[in-house]
MIMARGU-254673 format. One record per residue: residue number from 1; residue in three letters; x, y, z of N, C-alpha, C, CB in turn. Coordinates in steps of 0.1 Angstrom, whole numbers, always signed. Glycine has a CB too. Example, Ala and Ser with C-alpha at 12.3 -4.5 7.8 and 13.67 -1.06 7.14 Angstrom:
MIMARGU-254673
{1, ala, {+132, -57, +78}, {+123, -45, +78}, {+132, -33, +78}, {+113, -45, +90}}
{2, ser, {+128, -22, +71}, {+137, -11, +71}, {+129, +0, +79}, {+141, -6, +57}}
end
This chain:
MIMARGU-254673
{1, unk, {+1419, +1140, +1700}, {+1417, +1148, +1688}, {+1431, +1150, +1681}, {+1411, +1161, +1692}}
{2, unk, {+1441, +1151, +1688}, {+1457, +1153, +1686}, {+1456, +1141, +1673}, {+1470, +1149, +1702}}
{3, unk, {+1457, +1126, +1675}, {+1455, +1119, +1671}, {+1447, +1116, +1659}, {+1453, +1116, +1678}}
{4, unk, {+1436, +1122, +1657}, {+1428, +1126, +1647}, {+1435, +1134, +1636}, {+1419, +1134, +1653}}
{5, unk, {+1443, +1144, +1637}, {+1446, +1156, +1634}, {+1462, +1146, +1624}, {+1447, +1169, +1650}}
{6, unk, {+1471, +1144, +1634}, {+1484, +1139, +1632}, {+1478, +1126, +1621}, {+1492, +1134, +1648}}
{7, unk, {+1467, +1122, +1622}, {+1465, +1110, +1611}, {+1462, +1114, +1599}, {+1455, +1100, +1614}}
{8, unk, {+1454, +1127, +1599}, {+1448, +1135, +1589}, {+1461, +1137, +1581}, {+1441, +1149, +1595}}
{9, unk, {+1466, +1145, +1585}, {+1479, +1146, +1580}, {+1491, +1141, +1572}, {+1482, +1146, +1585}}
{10, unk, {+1491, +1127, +1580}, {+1496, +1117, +1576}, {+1489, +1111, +1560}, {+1494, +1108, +1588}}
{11, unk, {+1476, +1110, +1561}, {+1467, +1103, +1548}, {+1474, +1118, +1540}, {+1443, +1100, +1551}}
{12, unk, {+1469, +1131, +1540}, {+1470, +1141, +1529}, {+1484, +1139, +1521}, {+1468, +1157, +1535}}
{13, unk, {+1492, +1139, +1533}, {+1508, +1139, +1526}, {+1509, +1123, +1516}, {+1522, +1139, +1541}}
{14, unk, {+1504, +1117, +1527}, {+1510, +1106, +1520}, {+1504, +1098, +1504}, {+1510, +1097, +1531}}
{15, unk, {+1489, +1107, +1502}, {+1483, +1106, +1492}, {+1486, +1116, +1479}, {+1472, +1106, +1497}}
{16, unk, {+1492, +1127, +1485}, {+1494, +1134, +1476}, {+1510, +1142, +1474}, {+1484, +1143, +1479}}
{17, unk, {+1518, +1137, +1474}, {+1530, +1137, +1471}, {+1533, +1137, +1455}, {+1536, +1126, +1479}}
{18, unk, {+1520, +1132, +1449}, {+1524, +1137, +1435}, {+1519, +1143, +1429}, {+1527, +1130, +1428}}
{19, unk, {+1503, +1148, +1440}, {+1500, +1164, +1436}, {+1510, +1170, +1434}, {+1493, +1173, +1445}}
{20, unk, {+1523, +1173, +1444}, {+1528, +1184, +1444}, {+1531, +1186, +1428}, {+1538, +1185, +1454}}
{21, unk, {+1539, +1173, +1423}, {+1549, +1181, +1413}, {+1538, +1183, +1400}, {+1566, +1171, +1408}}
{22, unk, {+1521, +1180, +1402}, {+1515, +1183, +1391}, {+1510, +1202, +1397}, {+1502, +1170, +1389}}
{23, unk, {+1513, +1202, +1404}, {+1511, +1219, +1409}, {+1522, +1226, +1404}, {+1510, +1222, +1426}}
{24, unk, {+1529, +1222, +1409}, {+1543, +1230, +1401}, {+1545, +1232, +1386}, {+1556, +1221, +1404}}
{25, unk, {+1537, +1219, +1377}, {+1539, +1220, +1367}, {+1528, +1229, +1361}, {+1542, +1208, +1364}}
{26, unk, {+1512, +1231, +1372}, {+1506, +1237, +1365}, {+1511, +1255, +1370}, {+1492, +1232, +1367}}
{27, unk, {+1518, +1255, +1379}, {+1517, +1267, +1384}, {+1530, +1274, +1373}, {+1520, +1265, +1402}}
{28, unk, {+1537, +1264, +1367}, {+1548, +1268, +1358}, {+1540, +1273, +1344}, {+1560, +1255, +1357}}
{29, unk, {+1530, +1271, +1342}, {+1522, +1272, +1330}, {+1519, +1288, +1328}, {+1506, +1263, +1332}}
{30, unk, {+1520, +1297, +1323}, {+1518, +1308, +1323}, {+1511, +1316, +1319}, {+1524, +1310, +1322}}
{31, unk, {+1500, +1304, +1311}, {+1488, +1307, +1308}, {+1478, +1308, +1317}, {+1485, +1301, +1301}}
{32, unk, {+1481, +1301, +1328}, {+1472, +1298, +1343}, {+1472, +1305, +1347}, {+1472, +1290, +1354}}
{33, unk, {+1464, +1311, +1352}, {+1466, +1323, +1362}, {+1465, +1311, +1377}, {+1451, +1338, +1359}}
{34, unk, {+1473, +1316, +1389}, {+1476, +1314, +1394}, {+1459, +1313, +1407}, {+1487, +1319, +1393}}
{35, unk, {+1457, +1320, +1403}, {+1443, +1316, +1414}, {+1428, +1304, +1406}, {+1434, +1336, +1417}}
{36, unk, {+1433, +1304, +1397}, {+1427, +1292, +1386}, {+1432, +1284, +1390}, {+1429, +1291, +1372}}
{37, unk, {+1446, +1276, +1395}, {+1450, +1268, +1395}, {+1448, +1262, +1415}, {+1463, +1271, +1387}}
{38, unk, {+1450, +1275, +1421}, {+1446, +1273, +1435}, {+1434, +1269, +1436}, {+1446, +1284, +1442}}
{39, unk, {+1421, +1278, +1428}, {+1406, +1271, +1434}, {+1404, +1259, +1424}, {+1390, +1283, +1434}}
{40, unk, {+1412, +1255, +1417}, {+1412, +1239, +1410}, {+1414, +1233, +1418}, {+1422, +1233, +1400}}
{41, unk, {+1429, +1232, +1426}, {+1433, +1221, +1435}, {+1423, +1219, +1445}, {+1447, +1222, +1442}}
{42, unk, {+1418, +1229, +1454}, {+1409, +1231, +1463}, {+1396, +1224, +1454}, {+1408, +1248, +1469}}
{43, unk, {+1391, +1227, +1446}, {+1374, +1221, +1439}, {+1380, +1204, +1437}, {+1368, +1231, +1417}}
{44, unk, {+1390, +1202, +1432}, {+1396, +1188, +1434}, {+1395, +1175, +1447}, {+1409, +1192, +1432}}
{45, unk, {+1403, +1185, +1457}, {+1403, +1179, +1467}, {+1393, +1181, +1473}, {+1413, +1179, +1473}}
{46, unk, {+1385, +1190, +1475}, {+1369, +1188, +1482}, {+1364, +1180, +1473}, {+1359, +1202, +1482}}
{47, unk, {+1359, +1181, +1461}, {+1354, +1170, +1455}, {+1359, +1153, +1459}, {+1357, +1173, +1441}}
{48, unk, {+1374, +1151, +1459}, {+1375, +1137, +1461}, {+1373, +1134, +1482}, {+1394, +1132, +1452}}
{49, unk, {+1372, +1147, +1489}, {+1370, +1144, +1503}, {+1356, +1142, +1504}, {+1375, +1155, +1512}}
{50, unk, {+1347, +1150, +1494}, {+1329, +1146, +1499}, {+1330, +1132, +1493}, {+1312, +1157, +1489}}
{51, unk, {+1334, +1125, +1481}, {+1333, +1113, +1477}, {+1334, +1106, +1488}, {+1340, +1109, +1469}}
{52, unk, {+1345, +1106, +1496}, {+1349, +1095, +1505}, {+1341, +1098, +1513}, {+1362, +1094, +1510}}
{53, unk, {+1339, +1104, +1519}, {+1328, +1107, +1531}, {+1315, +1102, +1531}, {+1325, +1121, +1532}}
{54, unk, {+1310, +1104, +1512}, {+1297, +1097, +1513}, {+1296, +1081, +1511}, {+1289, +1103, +1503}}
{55, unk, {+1311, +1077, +1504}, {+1312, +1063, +1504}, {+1313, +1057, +1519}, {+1322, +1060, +1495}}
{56, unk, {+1320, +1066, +1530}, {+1319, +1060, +1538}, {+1307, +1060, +1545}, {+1328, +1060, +1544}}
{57, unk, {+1302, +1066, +1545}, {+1288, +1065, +1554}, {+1280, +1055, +1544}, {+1280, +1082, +1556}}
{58, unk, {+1283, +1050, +1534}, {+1274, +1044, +1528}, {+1282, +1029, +1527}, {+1269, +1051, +1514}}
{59, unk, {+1295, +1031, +1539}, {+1306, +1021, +1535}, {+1307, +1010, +1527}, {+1309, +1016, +1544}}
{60, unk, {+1308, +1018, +1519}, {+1307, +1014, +1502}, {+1320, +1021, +1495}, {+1290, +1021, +1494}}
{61, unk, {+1329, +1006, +1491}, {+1346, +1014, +1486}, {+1343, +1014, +1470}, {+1365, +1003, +1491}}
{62, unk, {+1344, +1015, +1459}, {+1349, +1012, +1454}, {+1358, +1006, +1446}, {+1347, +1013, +1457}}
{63, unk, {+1361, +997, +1439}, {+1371, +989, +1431}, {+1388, +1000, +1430}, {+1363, +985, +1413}}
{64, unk, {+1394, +992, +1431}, {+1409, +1007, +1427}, {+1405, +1004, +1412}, {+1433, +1003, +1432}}
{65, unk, {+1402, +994, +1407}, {+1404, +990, +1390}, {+1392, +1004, +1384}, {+1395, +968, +1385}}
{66, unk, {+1380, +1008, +1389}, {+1371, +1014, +1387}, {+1377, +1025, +1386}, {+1362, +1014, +1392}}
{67, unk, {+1382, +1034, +1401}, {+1383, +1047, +1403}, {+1394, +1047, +1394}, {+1385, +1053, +1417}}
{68, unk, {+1406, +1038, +1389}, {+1414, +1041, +1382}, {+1414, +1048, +1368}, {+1418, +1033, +1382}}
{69, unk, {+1401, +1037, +1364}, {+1397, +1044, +1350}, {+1398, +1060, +1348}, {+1383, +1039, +1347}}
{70, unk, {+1394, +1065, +1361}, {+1396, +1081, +1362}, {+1414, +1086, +1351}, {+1398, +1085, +1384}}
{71, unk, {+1418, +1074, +1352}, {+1437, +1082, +1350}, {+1434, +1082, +1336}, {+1455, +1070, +1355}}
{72, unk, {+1422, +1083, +1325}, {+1419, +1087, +1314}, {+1416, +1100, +1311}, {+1411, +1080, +1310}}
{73, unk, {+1414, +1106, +1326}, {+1409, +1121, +1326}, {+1423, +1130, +1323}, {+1401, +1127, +1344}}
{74, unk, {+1436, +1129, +1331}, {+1450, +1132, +1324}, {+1455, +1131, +1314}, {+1458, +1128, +1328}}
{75, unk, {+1452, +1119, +1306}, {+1459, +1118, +1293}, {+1449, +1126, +1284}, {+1461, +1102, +1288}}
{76, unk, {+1442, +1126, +1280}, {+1433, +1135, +1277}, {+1434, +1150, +1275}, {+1425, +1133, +1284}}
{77, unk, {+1436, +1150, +1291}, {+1443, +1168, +1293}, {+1456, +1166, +1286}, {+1447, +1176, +1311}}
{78, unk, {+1463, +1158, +1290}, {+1478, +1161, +1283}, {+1480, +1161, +1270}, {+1487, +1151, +1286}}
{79, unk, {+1469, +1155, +1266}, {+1470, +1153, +1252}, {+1467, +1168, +1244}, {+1460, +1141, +1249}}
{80, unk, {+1456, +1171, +1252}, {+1449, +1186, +1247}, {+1460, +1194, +1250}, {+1434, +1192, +1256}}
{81, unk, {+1465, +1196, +1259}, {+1479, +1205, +1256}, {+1493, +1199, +1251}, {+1484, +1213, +1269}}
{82, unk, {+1494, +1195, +1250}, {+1507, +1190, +1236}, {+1500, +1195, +1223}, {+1510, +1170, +1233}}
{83, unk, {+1485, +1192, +1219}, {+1481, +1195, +1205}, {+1482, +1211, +1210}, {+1464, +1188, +1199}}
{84, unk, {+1476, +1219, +1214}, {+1482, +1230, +1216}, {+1492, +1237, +1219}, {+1479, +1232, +1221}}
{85, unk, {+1505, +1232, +1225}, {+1515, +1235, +1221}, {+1522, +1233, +1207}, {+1520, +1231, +1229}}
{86, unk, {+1517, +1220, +1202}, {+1519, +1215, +1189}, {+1518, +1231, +1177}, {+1505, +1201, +1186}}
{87, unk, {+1502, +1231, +1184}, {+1494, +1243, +1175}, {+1505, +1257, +1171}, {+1478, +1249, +1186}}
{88, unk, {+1507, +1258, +1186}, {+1514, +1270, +1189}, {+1523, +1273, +1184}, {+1517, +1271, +1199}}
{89, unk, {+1530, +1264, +1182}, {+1547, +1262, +1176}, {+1546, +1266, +1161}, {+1554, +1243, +1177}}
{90, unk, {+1533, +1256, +1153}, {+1530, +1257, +1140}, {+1524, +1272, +1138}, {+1521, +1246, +1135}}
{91, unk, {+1527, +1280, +1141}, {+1514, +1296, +1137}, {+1508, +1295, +1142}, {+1506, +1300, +1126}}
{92, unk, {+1496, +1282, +1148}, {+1485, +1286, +1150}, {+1483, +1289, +1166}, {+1476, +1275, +1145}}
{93, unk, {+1471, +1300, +1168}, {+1469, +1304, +1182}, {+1470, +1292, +1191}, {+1455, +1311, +1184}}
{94, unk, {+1475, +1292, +1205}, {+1475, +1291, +1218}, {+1466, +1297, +1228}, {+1485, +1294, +1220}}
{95, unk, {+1454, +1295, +1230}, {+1443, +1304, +1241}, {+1446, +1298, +1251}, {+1426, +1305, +1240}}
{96, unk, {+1449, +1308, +1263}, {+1449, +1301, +1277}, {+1436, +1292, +1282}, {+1451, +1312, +1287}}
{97, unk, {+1431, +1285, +1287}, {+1417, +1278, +1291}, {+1409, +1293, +1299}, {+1420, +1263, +1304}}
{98, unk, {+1400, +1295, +1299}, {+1390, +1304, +1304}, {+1391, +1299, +1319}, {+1375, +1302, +1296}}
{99, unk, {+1389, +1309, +1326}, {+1390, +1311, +1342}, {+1383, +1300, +1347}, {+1385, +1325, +1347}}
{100, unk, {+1372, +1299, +1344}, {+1361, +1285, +1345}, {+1372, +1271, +1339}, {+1344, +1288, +1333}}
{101, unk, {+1371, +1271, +1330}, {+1378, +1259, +1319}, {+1397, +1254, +1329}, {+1382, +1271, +1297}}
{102, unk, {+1401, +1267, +1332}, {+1413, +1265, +1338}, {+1413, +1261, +1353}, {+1420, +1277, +1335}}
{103, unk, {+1401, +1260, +1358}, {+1398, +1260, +1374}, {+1396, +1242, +1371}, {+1381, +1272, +1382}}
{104, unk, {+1386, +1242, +1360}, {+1380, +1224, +1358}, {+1394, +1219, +1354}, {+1365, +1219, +1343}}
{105, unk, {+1401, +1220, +1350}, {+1410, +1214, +1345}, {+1418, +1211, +1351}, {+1414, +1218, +1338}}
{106, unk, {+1425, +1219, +1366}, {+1434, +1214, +1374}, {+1424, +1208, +1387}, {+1446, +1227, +1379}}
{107, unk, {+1408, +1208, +1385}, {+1405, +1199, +1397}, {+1400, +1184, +1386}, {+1390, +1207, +1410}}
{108, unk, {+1399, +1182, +1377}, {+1400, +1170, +1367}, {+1407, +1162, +1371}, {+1405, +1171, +1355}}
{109, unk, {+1424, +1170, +1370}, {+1438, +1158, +1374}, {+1438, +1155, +1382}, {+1450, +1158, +1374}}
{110, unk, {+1435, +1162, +1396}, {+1434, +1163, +1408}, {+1426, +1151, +1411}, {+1430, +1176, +1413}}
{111, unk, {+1410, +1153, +1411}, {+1403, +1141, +1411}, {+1407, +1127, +1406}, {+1393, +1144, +1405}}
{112, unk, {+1410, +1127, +1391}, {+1420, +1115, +1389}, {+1426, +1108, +1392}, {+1425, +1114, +1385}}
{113, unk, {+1437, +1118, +1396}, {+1447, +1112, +1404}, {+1443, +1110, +1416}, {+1458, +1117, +1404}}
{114, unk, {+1433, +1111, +1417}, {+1427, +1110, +1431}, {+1427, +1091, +1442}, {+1408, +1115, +1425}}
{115, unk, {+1423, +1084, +1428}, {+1424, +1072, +1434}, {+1427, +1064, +1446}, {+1428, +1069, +1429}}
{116, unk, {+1440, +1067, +1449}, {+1449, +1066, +1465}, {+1441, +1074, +1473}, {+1467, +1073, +1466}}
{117, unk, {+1433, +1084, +1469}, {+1429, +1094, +1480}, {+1414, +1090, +1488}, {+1427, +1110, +1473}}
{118, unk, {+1407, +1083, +1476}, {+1397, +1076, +1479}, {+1399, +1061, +1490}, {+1391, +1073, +1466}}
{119, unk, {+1407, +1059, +1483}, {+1414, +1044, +1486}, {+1416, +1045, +1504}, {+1432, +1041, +1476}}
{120, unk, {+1420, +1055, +1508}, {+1425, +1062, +1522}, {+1415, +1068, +1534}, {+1433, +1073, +1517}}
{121, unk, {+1410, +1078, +1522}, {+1400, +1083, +1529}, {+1388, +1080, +1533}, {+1398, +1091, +1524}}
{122, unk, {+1384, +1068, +1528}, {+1374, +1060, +1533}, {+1370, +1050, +1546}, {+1373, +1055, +1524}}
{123, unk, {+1380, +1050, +1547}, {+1382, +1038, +1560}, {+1389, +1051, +1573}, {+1398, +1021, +1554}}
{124, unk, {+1395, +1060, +1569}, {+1398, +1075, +1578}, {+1384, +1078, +1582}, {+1405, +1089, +1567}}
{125, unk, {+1372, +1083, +1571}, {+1364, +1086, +1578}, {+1356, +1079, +1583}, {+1361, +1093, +1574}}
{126, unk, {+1355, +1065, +1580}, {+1340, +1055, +1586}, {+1342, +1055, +1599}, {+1337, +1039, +1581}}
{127, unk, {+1357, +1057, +1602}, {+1354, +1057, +1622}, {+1359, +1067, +1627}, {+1362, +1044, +1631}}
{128, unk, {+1352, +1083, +1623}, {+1352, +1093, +1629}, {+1336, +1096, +1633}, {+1359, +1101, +1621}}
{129, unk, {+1339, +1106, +1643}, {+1324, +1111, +1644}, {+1326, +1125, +1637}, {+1318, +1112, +1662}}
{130, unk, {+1310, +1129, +1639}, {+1309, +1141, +1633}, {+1323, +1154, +1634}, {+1295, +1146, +1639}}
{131, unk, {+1326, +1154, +1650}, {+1338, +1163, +1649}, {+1345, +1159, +1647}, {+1342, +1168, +1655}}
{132, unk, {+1352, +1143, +1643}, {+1365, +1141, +1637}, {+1364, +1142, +1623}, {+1370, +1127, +1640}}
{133, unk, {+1355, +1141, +1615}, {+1353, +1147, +1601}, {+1350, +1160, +1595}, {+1343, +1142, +1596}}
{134, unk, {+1349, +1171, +1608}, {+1350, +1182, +1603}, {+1368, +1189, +1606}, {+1337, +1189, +1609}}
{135, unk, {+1375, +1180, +1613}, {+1388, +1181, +1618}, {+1396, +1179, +1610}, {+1391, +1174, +1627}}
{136, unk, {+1392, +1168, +1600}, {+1399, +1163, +1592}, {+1399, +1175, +1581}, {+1394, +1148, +1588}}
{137, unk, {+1384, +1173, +1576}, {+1383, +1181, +1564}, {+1393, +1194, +1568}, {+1366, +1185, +1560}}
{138, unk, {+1394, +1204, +1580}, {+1403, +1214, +1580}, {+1415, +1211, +1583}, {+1401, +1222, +1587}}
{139, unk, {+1415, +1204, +1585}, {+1437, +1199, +1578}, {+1435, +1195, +1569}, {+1449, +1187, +1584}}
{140, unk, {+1428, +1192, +1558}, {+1428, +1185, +1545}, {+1432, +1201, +1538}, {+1411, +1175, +1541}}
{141, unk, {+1420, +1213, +1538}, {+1417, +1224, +1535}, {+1430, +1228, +1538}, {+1404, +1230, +1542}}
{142, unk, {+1442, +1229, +1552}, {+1451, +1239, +1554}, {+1463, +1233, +1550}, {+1452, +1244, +1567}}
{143, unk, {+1464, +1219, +1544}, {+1473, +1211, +1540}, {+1473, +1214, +1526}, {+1471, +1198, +1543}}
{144, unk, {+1458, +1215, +1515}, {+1463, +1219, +1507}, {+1468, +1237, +1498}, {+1456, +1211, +1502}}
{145, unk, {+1466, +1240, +1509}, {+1469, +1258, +1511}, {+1483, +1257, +1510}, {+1464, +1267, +1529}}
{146, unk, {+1488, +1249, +1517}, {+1501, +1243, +1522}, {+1511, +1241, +1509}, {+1499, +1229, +1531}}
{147, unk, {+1506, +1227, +1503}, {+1505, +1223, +1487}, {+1505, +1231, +1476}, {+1494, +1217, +1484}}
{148, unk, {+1496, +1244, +1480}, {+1497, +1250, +1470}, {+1509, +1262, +1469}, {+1483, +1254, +1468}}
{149, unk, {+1510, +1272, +1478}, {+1521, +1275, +1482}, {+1533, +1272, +1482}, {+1519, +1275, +1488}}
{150, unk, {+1537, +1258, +1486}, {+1547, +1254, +1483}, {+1555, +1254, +1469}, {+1545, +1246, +1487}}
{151, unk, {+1543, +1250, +1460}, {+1541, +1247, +1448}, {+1544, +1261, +1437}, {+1528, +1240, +1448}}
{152, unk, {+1537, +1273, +1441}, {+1538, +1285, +1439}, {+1551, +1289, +1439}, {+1531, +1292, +1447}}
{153, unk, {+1557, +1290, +1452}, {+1570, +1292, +1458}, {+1583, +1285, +1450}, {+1568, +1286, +1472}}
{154, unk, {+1581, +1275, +1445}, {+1589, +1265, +1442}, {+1593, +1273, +1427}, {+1582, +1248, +1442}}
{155, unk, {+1580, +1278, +1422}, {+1578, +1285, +1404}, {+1586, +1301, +1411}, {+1554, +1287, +1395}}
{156, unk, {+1580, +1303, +1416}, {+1587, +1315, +1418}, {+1600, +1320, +1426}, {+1577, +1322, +1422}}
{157, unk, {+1606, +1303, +1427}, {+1624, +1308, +1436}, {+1634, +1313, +1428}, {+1633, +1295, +1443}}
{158, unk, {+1643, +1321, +1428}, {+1649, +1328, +1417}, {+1657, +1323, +1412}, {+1652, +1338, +1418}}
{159, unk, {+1663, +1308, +1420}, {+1666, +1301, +1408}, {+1662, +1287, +1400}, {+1676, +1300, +1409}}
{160, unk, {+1652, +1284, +1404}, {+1643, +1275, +1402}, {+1633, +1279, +1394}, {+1639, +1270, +1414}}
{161, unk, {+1627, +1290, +1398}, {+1616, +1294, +1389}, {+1616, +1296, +1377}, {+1611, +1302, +1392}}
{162, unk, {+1628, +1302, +1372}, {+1632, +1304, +1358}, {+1629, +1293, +1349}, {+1645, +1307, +1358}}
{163, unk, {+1639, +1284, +1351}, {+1637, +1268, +1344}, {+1623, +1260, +1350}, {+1653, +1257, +1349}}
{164, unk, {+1618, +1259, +1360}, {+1603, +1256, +1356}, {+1592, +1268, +1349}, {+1596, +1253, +1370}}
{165, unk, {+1597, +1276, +1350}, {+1586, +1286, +1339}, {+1589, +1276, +1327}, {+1591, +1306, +1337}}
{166, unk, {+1598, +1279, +1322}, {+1606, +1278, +1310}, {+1601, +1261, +1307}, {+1627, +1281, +1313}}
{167, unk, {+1606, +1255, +1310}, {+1605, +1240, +1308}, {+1587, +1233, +1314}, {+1621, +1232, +1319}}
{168, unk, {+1583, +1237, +1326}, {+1570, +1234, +1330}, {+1562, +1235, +1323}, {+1566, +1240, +1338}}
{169, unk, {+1558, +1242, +1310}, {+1549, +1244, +1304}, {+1550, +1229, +1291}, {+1550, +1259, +1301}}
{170, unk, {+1559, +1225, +1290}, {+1566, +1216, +1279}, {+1564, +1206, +1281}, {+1579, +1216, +1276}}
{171, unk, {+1573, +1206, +1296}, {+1569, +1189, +1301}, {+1559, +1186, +1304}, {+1575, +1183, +1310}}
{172, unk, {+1547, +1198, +1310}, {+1534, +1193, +1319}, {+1525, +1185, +1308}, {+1525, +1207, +1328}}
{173, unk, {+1524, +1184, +1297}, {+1516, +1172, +1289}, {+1519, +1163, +1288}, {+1514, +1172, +1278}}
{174, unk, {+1535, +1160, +1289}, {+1538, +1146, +1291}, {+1538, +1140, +1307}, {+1551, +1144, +1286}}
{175, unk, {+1537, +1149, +1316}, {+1539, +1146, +1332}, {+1523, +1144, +1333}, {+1547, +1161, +1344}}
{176, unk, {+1515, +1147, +1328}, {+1496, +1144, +1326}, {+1496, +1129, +1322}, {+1487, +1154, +1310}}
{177, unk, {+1501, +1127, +1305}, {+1502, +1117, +1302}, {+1504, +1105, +1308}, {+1507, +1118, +1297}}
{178, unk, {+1522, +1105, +1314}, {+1525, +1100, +1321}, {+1516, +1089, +1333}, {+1531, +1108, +1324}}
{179, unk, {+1511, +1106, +1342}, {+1506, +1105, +1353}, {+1496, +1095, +1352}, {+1502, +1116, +1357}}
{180, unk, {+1485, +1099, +1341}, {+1473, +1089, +1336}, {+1475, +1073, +1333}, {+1467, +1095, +1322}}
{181, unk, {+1488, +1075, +1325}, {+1488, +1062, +1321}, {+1495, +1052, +1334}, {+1496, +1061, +1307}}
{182, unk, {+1502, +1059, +1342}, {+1505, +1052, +1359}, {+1492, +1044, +1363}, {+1508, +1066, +1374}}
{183, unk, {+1483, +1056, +1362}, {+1470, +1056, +1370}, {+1465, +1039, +1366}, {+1459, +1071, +1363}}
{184, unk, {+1461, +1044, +1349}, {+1452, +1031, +1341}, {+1460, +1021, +1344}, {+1449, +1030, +1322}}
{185, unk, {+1474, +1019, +1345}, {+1481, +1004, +1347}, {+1481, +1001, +1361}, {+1498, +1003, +1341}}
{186, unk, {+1481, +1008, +1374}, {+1489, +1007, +1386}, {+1472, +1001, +1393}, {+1498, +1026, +1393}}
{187, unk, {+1462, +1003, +1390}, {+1449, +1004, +1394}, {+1445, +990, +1386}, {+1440, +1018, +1391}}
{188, unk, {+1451, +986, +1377}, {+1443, +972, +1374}, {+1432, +974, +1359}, {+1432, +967, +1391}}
{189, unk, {+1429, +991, +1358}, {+1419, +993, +1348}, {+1428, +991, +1333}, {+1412, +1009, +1351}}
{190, unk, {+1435, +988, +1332}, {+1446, +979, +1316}, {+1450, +970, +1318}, {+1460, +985, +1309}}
end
């Protein structure tokens, strides 16, 4: 089970290393409220852990070219906040996303960027049994507690936090963008 656990681990980090700095960037947003952005990442990564689970039991992957197409779900967001900051700048209102709206929105990118996670998590779980998949899923669950925290922590260090408050909110449409368009080229779907 050690074994189990230490691999679990291994897949979360190594799939999501660029969650982090999209957490940071949402957690620097200061329109989010901060528990919007927590049960995002969590609705995200449960969402892309039942996918894999049911693809593997139906061991059925896939294309990366397909799930990639997802990296259209970021640019999209990014795009929607640049026109909003755009807005903002010109007079016009800035509304934060609604508690609902702001929860879908950070498990969107999440899922998106999900791709690698699927890609991983599928062949992780087709050769577990029932208690190695509920093992996993709770290091998946305390890993991203972990993720998120960190991420929190990082916005709120006193000297770090300042300039991601400040700047995080600016750059995170283009770090969306970005992210998405990695996604559509790196996956084969452009």
């Amino acid at each position: 089970m050690l074994t189990v656990l230490a691999l679990a681990v291994v897949a979360f980090v190594s799939t999501n290393i660029d969650d982090a700095f999209v957490l940071v960037g949402f957690f620097s947003d200061a329109r989010l409220r901060t528990a919007s952005v927590v049960a995002g990442q969590f609705l995200g990564i449960a969402s892309l852990t039942a996918a894999a689970i049911a693809f593997s039991l139906l061991t059925f992957a896939l294309p990366d070219r397909d799930i990639g197409l997802l990296g259209i779900l970021p640019v999209l967001i990014g795009l929607w906040h640049l026109w909003k900051a755009l807005r903002a700048n010109d007079g016009g209102e800035a509304h934060p996303p609604a508690g609902f709206g702001a929860i879908l929105s950070v498990a969107t990118v999440t899922v998106a960027n999900g791709g690698d996670n699927i890609a991983v998590y599928v062949p992780l779980f087709s050769r577990q049994t029932a208690g190695g998949v509920l093992a996993i899923c709770a290091v998946f669950a305390a890993m991203t507690a972990l993720w998120c925290a960190a991420g929190a922590a990082l916005v709120g260090h006193p000297r770090l936090g300042a300039p991601l408050r400040r700047w995080g909110s600016r750059i995170m449409p283009l770090v969306l963008i970005g992210l998405g368009a990695f996604i559509l080229v790196s996956s084969g779907a452009l």
